[in-house]
C-alpha positions as CSV (number, residue, x, y, z in Angstrom):
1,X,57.9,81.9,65.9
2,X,58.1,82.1,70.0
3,X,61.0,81.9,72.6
4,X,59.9,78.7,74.6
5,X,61.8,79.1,78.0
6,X,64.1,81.5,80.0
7,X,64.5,85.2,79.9
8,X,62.8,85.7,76.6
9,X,59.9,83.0,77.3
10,X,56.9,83.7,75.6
11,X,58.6,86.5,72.8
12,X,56.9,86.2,69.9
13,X,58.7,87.3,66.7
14,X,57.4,88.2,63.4
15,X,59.4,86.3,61.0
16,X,59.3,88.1,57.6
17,X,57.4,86.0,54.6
18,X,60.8,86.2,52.5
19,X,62.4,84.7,54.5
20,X,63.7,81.1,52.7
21,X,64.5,79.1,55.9
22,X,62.3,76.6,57.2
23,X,62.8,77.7,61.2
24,X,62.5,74.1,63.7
25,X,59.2,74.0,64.9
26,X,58.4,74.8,68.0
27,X,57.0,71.5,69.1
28,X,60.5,69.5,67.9
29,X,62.3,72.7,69.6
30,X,60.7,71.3,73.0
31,X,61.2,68.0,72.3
32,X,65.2,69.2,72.0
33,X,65.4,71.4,74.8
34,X,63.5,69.0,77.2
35,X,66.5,66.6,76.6
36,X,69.4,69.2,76.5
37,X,68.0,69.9,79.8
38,X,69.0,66.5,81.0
39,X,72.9,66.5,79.4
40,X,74.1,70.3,79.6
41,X,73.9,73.3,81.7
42,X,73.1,76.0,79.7
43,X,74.8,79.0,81.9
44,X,77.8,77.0,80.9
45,X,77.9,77.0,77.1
46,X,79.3,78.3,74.2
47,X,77.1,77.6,70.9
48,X,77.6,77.6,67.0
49,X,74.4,77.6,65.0
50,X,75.0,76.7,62.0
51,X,72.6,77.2,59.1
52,X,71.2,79.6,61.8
53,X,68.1,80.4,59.2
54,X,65.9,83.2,62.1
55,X,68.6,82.2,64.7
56,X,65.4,80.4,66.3
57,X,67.9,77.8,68.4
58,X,70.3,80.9,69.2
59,X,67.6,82.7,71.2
60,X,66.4,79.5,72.9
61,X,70.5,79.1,74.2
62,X,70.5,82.6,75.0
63,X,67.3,83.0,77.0
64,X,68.3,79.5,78.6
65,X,71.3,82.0,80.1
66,X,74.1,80.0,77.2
67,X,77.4,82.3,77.9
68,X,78.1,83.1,73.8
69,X,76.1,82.4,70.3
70,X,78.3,82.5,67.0
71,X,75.3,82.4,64.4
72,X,76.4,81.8,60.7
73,X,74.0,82.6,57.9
74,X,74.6,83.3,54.7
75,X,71.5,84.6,53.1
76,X,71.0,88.2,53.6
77,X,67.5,88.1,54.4
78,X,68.0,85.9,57.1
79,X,71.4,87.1,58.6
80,X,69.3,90.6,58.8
81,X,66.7,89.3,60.9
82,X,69.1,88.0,63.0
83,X,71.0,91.1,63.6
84,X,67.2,92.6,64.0
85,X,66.3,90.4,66.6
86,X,69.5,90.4,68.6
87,X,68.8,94.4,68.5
88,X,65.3,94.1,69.4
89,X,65.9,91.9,72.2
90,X,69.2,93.6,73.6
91,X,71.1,90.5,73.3
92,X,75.3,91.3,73.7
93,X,76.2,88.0,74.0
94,X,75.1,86.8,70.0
95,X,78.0,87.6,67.2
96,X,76.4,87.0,64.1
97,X,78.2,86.1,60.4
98,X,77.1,86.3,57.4
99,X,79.2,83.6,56.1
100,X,79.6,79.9,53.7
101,X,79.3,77.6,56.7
102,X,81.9,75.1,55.1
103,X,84.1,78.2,54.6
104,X,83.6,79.3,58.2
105,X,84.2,76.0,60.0
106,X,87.9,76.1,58.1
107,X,88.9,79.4,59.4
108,X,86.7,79.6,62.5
109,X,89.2,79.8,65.5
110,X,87.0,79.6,68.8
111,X,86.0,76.4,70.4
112,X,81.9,75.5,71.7
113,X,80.2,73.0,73.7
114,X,77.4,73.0,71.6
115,X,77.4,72.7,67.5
116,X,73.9,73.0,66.0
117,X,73.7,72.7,62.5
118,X,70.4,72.9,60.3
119,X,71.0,73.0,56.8
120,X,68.7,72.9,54.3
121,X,67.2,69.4,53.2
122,X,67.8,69.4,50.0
123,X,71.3,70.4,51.0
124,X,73.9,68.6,48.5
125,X,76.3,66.2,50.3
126,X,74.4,66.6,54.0
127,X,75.2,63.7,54.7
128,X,79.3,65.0,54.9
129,X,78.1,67.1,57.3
130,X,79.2,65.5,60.7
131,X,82.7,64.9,59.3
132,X,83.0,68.4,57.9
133,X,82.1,70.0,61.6
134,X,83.9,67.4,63.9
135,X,87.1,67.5,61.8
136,X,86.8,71.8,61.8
137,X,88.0,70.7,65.8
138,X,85.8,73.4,66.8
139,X,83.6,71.5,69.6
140,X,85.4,71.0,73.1
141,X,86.2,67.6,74.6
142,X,82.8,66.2,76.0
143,X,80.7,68.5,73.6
144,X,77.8,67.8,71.1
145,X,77.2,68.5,67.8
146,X,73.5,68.4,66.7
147,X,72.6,68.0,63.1
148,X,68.6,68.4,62.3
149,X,67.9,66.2,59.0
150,X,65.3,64.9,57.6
151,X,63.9,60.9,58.0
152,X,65.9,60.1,54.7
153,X,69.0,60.3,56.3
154,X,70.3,58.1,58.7
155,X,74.0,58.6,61.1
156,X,74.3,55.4,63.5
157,X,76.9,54.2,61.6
158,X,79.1,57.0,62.1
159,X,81.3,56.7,64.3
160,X,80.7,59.8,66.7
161,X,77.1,59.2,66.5
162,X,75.2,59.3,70.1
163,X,71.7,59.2,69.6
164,X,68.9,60.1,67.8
165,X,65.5,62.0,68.6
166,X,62.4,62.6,66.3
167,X,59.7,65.2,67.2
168,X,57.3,64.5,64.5
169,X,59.1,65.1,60.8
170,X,62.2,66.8,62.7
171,X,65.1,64.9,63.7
172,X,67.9,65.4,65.4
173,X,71.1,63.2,65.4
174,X,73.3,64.2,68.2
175,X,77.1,63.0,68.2
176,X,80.0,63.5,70.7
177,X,83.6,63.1,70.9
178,X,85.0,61.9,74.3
179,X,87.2,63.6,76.2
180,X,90.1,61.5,75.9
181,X,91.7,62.1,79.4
């Protein structure tokens, strides 16, 4: 796994072979950040990555200059690579939890610009996902939430939804609320 762009461009890191996440790839993490590029300015967010599996999509905010990373992760394995990483890399501005994500997002209390959330694909009830984040009222007004999900799943309907990008079997389905002022 690399660091595509910013600071930490071009850091390699040596994911352990235990590890049960299936981190993006990096050509669908290009794909994402190319567009990103186009509707946010990076030294002005806050994330939550969700799912955070390496905390792959954390480092890419972070080296992209993102203010503040909540990870959440709730398999050991994982959340300690995380906490690694963040170590090896000197990174202050990355709190990580190991944590339930449904439990978090009911008693998490800070707000972000950016929600990324990458559960597992075989995740039971993924589809409740969207509604189980934008109800938490944890994004700001104007924000995105970003869900990656496989090609069986499908969120135009909803109605939040934004767009939709594909970068080869990834896909992301991005939704927003509007700023109602």
């Amino acid at each position: 796994m690399r660091i595509i762009s910013g600071i930490y461009k071009g850091r390699r890191l040596n994911v352990p072979g235990a590890i049960v996440a299936r981190p993006t790839t990096d050509f669908a993490k290009e794909g994402l950040f190319n567009y990103l590029n186009n509707i946010i300015d990076f030294e002005e967010v806050a994330l939550l990555d969700l799912f955070a599996g390496t905390g792959s999509i954390s480092y890419e905010f972070l080296s992209r200059g993102c203010t503040q990373a909540v990870a959440v992760e709730l398999h050991k394995i994982q959340y300690d690579f995380i906490v690694q990483t963040k170590k090896t890399l000197n990174i202050n501005n990355l709190l990580v939890f190991r944590a339930d994500v449904f439990k978090f997002l009911k008693t998490c209390k800070m707000t972000f610009d950016v929600i990324f959330a990458d559960p597992p694909y075989s995740l039971n009830d993924l589809e409740k996902i969207p509604d189980s984040v934008l109800n938490a009222n944890l994004l700001t007004p104007n924000g995105v939430f970003i869900l990656e999900h496989s090609a069986n799943y499908r969120f135009e309907n909803h109605p939040l939804f934004d767009c939709h990008r594909k970068y080869g079997n990834v896909n992301f389905s991005f939704f927003r609320k509007k700023d109602e002022n």
